[in-house]
N, C-alpha and C positions, 0 to 999 in steps of 0.2 A: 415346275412339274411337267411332266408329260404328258399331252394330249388323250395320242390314241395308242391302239397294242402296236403299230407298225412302225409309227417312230418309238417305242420305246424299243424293241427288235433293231431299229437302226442304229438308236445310242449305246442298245446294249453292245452289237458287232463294233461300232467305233472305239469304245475302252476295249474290248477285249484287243482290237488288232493293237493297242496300243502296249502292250504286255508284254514282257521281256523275258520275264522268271517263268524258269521251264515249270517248277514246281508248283506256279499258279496258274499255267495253261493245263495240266494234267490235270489238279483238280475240277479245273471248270468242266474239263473232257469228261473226265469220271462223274461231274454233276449231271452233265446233258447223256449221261448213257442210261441214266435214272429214267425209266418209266412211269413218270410220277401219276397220270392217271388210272395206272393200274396196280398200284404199289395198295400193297397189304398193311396197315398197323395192327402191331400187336402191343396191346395196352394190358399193362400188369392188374392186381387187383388194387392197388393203389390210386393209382393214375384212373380207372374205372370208377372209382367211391370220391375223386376231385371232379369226374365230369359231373356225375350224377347231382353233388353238390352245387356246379357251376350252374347246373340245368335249372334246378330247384330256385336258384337266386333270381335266375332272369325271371323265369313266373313269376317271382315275387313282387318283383322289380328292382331289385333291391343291387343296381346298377349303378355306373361311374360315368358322366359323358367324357368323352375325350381331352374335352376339356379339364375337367376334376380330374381324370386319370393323370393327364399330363403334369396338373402342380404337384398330387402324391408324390409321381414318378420327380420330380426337381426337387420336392422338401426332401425324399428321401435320399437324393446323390449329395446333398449338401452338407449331411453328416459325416 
């Protein structure tokens, strides 16, 4: 695992200079021209009535730790 933000900025430039496919360095290009801290979501009325829901659970408490999420998530790939 990586430390801090500045070696991971170091490992991330190290994979990328290692990169060959043009079609992978364009995406990445196209990823970092993304504004992400000022980027807009626009959430349907679906996706709005699944937060709403999500919200309701954590009050409740009615949560997973990482732990439990993670065997869910391996019982369920093992199907």
């Amino acid at each position: 695992m990586i430390d801090s933000k500045s070696e991971h900025k170091k490992h991330l430039i190290e994979k990328i200079s290692k990169i060959n496919d043009k079609n992978i360095i364009d995406e990445i290009y196209r990823l970092l021209e993304v504004d992400i801290e000022n980027s807009v979501y626009q959430t349907n009325t679906e996706q709005k009535k699944s937060i709403q829901e999500a919200r309701q659970q954590i009050k409740e408490g009615a949560t997973l730790s990482e732990k439990e999420a993670n065997k869910e998530i391996d019982e369920w790939l093992e199907k």
